[in-house]
N, CA, C and O atoms as a Maestro MAE file, in Angstrom:
{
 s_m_m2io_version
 :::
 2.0.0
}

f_m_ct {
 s_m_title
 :::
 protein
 m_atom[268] {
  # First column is atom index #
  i_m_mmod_type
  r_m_x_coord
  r_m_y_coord
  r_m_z_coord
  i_m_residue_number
  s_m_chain_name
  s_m_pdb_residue_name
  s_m_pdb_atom_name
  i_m_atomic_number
  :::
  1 25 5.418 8.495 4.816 1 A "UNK " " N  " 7
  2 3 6.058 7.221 5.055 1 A "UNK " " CA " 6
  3 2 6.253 6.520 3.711 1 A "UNK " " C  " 6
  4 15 5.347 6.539 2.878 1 A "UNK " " O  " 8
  5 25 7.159 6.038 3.530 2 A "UNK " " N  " 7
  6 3 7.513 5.062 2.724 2 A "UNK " " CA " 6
  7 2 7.429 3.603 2.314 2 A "UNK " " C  " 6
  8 15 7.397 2.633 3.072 2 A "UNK " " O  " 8
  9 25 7.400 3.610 1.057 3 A "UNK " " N  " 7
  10 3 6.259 2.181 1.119 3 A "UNK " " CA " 6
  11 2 6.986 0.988 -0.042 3 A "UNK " " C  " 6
  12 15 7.905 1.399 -0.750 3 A "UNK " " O  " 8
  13 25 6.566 -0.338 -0.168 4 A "UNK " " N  " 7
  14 3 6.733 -0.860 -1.397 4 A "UNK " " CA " 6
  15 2 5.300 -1.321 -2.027 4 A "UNK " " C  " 6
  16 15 5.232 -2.505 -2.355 4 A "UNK " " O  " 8
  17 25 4.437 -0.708 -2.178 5 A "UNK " " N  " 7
  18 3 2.951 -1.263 -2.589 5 A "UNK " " CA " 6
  19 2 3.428 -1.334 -4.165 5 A "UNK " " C  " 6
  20 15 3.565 -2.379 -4.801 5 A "UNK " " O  " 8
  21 25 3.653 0.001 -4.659 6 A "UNK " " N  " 7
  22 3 3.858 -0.194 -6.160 6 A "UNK " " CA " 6
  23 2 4.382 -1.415 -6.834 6 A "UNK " " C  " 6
  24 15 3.845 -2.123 -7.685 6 A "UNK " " O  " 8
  25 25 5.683 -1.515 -6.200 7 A "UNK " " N  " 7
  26 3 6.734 -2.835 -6.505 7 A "UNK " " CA " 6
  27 2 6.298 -4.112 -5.764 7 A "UNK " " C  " 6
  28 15 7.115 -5.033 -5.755 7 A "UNK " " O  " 8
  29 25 4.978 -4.311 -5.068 8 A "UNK " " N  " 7
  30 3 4.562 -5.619 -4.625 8 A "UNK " " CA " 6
  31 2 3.410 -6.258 -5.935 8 A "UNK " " C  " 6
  32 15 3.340 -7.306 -6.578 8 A "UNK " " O  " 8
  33 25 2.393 -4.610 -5.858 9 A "UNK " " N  " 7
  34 3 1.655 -4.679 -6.287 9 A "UNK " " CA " 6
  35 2 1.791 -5.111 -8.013 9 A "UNK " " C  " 6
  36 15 0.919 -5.753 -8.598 9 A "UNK " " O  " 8
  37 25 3.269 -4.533 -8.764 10 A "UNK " " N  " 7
  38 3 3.457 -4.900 -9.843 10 A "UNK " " CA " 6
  39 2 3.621 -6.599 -9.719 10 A "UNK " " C  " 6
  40 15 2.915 -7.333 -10.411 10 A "UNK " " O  " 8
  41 25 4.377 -7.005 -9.000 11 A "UNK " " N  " 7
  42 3 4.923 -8.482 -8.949 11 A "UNK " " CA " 6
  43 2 3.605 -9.124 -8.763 11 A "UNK " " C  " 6
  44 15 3.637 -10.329 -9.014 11 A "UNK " " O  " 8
  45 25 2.407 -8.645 -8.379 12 A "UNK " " N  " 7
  46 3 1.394 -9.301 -8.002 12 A "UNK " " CA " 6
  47 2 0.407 -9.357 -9.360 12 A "UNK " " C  " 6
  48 15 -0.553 -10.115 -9.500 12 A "UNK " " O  " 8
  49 25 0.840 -8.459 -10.229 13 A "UNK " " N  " 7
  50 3 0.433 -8.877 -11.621 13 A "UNK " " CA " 6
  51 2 -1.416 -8.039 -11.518 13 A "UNK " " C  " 6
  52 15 -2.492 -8.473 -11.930 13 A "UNK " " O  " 8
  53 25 -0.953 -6.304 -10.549 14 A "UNK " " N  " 7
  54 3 -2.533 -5.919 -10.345 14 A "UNK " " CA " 6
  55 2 -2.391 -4.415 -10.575 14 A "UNK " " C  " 6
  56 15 -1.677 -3.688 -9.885 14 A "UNK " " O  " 8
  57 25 -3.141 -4.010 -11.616 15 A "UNK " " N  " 7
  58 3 -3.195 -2.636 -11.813 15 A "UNK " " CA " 6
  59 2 -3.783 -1.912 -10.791 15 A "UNK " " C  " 6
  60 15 -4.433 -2.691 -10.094 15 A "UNK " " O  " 8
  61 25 -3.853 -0.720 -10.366 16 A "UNK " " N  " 7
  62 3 -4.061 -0.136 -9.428 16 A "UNK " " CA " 6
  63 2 -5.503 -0.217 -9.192 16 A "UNK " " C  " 6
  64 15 -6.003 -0.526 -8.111 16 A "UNK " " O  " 8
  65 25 -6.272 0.131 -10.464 17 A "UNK " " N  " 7
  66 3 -7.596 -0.129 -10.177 17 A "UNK " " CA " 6
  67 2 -7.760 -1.854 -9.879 17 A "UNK " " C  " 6
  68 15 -8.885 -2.256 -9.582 17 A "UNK " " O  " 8
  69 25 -7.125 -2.406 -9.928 18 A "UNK " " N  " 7
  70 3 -7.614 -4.018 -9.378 18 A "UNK " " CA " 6
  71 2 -7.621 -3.978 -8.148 18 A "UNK " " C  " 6
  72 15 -8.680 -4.063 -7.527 18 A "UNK " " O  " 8
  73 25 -6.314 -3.825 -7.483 19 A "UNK " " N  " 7
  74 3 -5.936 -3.630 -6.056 19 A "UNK " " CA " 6
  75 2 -7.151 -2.724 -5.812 19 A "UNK " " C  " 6
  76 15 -8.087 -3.364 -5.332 19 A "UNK " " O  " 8
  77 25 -7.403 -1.458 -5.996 20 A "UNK " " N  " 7
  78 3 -8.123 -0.488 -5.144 20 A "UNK " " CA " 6
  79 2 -9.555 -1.236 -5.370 20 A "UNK " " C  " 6
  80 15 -10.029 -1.279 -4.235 20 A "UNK " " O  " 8
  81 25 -10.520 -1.870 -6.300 21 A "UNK " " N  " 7
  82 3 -11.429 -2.393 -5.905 21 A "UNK " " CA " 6
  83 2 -11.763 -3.847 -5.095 21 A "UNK " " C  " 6
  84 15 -12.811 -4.391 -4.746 21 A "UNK " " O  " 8
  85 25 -10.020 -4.264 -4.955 22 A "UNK " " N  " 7
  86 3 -10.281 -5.570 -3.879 22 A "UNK " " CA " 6
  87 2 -10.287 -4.653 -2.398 22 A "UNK " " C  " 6
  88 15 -11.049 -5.012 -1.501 22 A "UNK " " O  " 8
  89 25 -9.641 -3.788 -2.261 23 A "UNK " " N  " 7
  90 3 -9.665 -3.337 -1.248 23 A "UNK " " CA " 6
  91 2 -10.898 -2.432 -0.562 23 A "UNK " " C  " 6
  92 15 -11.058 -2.026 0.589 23 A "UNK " " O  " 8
  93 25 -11.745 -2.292 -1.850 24 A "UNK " " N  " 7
  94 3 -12.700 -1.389 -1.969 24 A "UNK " " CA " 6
  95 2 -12.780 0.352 -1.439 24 A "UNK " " C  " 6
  96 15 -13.390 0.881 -0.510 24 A "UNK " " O  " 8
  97 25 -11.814 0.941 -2.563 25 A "UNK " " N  " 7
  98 3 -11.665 1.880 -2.166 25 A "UNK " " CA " 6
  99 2 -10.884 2.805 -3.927 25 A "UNK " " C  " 6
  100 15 -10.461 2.317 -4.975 25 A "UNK " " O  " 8
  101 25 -10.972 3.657 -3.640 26 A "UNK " " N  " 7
  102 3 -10.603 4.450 -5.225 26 A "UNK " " CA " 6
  103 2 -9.324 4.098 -5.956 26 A "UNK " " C  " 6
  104 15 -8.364 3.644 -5.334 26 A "UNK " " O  " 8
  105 25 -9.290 4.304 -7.301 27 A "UNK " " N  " 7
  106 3 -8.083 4.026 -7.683 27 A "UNK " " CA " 6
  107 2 -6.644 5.429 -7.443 27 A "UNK " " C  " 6
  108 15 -5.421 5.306 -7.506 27 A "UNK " " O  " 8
  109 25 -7.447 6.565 -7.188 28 A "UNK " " N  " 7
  110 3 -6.733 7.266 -6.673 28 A "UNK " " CA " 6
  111 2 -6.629 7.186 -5.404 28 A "UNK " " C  " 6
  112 15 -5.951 8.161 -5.081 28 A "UNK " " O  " 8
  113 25 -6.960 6.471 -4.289 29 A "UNK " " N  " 7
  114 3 -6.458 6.009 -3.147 29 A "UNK " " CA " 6
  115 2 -5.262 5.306 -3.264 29 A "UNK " " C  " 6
  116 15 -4.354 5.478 -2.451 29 A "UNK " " O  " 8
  117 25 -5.193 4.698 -3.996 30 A "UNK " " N  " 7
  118 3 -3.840 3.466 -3.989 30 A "UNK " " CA " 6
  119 2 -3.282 4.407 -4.593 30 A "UNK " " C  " 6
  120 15 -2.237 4.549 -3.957 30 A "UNK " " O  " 8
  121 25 -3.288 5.701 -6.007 31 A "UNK " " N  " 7
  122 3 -2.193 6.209 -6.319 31 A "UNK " " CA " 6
  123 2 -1.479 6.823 -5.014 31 A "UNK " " C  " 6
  124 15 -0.260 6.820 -4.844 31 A "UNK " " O  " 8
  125 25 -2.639 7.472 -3.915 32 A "UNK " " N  " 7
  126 3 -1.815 8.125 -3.294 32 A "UNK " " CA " 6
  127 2 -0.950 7.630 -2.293 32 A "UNK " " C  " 6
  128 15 -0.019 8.189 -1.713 32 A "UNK " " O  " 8
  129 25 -1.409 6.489 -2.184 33 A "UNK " " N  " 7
  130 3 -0.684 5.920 -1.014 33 A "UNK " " CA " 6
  131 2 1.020 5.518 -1.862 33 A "UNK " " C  " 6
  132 15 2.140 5.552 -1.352 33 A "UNK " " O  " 8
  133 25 0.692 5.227 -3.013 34 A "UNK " " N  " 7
  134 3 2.055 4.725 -3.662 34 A "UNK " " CA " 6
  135 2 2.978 5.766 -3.863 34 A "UNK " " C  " 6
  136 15 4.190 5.576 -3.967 34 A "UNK " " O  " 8
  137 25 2.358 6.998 -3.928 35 A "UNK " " N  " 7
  138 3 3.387 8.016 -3.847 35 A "UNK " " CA " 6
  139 2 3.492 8.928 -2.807 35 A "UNK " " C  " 6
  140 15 4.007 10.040 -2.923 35 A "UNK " " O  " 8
  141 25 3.016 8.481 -1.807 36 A "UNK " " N  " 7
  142 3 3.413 9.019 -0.534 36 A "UNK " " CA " 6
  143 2 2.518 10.367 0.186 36 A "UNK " " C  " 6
  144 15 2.862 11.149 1.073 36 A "UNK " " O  " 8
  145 25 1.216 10.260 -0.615 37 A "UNK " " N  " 7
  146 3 0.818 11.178 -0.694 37 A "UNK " " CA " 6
  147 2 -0.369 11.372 0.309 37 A "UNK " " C  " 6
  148 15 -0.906 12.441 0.598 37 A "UNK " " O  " 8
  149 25 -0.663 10.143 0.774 38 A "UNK " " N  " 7
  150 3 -1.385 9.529 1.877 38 A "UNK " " CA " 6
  151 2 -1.033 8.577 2.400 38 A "UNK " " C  " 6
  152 15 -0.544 7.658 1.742 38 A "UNK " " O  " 8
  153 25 -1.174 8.510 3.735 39 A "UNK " " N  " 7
  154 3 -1.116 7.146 4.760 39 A "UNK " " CA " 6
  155 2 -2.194 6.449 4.550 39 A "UNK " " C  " 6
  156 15 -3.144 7.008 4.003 39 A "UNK " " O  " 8
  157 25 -2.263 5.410 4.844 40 A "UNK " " N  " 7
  158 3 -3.646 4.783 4.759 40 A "UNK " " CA " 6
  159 2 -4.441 4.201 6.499 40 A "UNK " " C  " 6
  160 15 -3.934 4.167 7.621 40 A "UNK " " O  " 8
  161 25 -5.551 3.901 6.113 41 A "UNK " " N  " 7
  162 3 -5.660 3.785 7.754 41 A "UNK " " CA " 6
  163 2 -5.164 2.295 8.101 41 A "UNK " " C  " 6
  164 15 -5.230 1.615 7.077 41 A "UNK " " O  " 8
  165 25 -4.745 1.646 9.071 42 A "UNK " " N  " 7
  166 3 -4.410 0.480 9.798 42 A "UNK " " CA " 6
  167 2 -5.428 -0.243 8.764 42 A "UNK " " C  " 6
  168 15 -4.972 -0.637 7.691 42 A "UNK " " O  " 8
  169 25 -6.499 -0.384 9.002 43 A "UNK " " N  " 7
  170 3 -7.559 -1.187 8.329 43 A "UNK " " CA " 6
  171 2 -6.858 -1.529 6.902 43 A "UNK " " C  " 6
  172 15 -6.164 -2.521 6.677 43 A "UNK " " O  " 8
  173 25 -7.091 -0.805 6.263 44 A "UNK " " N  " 7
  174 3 -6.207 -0.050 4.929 44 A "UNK " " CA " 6
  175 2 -5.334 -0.838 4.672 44 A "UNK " " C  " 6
  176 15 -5.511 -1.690 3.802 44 A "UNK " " O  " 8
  177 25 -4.035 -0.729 5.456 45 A "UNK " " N  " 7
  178 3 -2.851 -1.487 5.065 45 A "UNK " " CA " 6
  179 2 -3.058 -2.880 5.288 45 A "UNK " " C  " 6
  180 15 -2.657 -3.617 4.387 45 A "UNK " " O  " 8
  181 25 -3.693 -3.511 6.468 46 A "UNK " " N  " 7
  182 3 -3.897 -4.624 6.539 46 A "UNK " " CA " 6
  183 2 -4.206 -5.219 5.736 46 A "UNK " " C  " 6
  184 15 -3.557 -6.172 5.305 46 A "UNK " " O  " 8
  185 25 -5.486 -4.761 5.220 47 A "UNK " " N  " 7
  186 3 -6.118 -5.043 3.763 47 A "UNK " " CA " 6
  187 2 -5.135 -5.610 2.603 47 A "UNK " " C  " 6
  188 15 -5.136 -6.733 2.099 47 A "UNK " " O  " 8
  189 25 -4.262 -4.452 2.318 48 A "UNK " " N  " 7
  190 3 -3.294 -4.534 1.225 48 A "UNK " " CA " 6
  191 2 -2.494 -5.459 1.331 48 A "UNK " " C  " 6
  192 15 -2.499 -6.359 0.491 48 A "UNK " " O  " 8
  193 25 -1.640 -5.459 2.360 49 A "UNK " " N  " 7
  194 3 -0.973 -6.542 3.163 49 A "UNK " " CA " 6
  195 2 -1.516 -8.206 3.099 49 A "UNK " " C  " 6
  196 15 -1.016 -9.294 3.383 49 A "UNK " " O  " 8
  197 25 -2.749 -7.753 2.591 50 A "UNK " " N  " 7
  198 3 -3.172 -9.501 2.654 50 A "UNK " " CA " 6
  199 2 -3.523 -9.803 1.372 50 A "UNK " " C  " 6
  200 15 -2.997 -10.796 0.870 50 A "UNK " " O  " 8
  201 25 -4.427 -9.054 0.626 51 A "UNK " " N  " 7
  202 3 -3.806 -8.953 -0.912 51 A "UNK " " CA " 6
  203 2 -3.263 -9.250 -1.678 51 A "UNK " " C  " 6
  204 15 -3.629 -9.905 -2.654 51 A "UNK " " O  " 8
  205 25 -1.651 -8.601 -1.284 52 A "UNK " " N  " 7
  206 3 -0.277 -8.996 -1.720 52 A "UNK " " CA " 6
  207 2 0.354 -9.457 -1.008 52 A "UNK " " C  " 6
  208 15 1.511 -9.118 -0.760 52 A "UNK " " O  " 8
  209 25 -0.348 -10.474 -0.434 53 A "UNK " " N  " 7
  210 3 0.662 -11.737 0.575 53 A "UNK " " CA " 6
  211 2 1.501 -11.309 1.122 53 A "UNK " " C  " 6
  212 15 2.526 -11.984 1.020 53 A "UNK " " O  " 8
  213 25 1.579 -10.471 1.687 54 A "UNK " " N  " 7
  214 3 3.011 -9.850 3.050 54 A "UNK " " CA " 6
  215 2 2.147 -9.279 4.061 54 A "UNK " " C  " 6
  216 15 0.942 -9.183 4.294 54 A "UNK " " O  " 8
  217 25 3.177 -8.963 4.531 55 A "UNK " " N  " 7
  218 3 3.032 -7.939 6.150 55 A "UNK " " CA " 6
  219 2 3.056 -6.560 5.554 55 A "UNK " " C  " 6
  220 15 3.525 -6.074 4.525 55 A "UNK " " O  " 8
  221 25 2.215 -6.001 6.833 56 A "UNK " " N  " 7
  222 3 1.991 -4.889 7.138 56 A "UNK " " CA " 6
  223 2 3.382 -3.883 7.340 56 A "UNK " " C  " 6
  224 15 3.347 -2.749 6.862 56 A "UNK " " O  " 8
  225 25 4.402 -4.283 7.952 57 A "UNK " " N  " 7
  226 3 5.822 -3.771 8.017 57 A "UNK " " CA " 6
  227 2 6.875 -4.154 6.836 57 A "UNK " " C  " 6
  228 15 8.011 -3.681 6.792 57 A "UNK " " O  " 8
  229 25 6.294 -5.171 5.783 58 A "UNK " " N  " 7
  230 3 7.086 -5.229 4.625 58 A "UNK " " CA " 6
  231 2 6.299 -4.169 3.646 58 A "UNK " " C  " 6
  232 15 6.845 -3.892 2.578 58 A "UNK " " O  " 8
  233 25 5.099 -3.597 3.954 59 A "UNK " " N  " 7
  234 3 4.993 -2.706 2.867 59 A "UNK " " CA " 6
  235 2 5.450 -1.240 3.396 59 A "UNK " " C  " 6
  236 15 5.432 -0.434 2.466 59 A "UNK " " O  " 8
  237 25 5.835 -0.701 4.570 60 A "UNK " " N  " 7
  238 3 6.427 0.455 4.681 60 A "UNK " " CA " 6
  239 2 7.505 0.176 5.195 60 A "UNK " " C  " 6
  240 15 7.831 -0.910 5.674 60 A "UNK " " O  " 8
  241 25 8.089 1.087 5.130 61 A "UNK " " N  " 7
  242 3 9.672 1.637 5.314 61 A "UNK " " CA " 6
  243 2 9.792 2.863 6.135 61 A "UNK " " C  " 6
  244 15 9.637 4.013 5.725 61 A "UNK " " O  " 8
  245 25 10.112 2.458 7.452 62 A "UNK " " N  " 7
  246 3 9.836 3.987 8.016 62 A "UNK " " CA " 6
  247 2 10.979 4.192 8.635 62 A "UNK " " C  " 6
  248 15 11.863 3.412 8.989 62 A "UNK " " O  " 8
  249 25 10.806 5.834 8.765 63 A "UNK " " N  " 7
  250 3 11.459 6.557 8.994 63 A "UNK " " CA " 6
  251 2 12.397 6.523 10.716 63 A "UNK " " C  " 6
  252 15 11.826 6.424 11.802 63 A "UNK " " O  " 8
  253 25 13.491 6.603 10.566 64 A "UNK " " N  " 7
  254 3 14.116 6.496 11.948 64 A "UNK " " CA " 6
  255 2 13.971 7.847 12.554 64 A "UNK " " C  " 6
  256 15 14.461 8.797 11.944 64 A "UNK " " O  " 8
  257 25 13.261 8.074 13.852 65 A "UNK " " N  " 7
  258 3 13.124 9.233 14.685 65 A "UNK " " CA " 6
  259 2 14.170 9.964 15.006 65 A "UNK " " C  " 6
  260 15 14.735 9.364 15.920 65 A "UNK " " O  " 8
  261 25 14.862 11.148 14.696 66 A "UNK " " N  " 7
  262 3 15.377 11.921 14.682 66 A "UNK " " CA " 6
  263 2 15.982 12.415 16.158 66 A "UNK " " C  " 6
  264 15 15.935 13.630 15.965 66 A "UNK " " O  " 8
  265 25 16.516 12.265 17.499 67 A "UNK " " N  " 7
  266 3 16.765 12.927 17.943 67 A "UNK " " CA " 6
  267 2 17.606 14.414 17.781 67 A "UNK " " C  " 6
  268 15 17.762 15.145 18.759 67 A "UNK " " O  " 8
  :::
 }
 m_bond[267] {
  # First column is bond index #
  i_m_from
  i_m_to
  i_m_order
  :::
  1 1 2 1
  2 2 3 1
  3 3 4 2
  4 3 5 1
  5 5 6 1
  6 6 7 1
  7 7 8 2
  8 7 9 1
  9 9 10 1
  10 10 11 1
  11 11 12 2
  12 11 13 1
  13 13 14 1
  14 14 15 1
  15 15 16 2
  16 15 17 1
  17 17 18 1
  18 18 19 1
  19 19 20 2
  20 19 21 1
  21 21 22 1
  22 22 23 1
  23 23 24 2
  24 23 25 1
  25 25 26 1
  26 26 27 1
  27 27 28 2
  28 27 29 1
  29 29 30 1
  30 30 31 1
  31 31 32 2
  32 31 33 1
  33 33 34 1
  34 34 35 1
  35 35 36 2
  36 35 37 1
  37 37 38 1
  38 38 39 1
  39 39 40 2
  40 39 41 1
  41 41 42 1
  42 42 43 1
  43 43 44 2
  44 43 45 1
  45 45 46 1
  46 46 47 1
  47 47 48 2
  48 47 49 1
  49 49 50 1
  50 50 51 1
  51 51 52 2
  52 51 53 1
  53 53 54 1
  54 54 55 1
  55 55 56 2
  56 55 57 1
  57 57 58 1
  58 58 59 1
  59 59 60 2
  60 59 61 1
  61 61 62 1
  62 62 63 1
  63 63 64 2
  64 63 65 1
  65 65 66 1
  66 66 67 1
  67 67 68 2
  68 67 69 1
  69 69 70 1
  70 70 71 1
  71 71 72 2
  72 71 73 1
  73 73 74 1
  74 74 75 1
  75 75 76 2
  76 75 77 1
  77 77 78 1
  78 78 79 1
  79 79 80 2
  80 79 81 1
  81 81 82 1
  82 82 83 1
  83 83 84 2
  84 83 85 1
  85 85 86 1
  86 86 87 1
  87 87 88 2
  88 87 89 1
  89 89 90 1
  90 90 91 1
  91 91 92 2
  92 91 93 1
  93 93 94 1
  94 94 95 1
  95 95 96 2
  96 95 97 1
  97 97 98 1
  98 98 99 1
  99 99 100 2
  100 99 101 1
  101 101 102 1
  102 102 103 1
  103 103 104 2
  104 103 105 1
  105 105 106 1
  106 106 107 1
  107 107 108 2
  108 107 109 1
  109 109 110 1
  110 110 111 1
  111 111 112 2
  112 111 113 1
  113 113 114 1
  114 114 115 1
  115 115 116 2
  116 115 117 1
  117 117 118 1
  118 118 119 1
  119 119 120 2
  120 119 121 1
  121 121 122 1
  122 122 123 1
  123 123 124 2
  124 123 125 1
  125 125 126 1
  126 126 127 1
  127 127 128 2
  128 127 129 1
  129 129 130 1
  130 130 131 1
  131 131 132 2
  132 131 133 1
  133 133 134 1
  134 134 135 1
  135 135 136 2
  136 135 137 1
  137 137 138 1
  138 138 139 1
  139 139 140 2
  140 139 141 1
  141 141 142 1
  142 142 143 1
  143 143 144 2
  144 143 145 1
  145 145 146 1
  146 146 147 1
  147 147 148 2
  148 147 149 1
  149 149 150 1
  150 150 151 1
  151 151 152 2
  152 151 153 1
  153 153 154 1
  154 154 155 1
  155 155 156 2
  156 155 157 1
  157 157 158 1
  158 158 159 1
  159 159 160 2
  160 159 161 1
  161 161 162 1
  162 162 163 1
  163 163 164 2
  164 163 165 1
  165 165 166 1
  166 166 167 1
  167 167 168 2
  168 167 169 1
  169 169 170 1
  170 170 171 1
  171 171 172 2
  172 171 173 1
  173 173 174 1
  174 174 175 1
  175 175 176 2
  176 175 177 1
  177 177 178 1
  178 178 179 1
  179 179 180 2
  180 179 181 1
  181 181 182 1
  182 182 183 1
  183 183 184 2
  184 183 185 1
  185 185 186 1
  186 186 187 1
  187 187 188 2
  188 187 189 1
  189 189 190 1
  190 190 191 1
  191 191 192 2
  192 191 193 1
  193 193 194 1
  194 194 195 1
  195 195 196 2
  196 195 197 1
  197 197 198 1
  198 198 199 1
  199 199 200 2
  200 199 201 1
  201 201 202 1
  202 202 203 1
  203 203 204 2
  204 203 205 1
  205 205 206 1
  206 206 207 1
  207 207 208 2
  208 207 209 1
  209 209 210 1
  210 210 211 1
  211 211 212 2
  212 211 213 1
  213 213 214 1
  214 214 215 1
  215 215 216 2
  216 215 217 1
  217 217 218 1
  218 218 219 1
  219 219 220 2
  220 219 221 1
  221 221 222 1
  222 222 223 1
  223 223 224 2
  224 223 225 1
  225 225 226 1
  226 226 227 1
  227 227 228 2
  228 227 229 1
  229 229 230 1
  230 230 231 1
  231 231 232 2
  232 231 233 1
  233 233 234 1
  234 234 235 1
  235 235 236 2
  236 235 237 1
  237 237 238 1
  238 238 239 1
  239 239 240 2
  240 239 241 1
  241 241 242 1
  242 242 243 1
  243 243 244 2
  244 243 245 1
  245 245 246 1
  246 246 247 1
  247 247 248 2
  248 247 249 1
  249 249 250 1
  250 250 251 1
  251 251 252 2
  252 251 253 1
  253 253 254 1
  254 254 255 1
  255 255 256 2
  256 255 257 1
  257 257 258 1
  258 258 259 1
  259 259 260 2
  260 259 261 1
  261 261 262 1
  262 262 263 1
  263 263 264 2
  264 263 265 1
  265 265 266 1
  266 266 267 1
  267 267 268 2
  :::
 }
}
């Protein structure tokens, strides 16, 4: 899934390791989530989402289901 954490998280003026220890969780957690490399759990995004002052649906971008 697709995300804007990187581009929130820059405007938010927070290196990855900042974000990942407010959220309390690795700084390679947040890499992966920024590159798509993991989902994060509900908990997770919420977290981030509050963080960087938005919603939970302004940080992903998802995918339209395919029939």
């Amino acid at each position: 899934m697709k995300n804007n954490i990187k581009e929130l998280r820059k405007s938010a003026k927070l290196s990855q390791e900042e974000l990942a220890k407010l959220c309390r969780v690795s700084r390679q957690t947040i890499n992966a989530i920024e590159n798509d490399k993991y989902d994060p759990t509900l908990q997770l995004a919420f977290d981030i989402a509050f963080i960087l002052d938005t919603t939970v649906d302004k940080l992903f971008i998802s995918d339209p289901i395919k029939k």
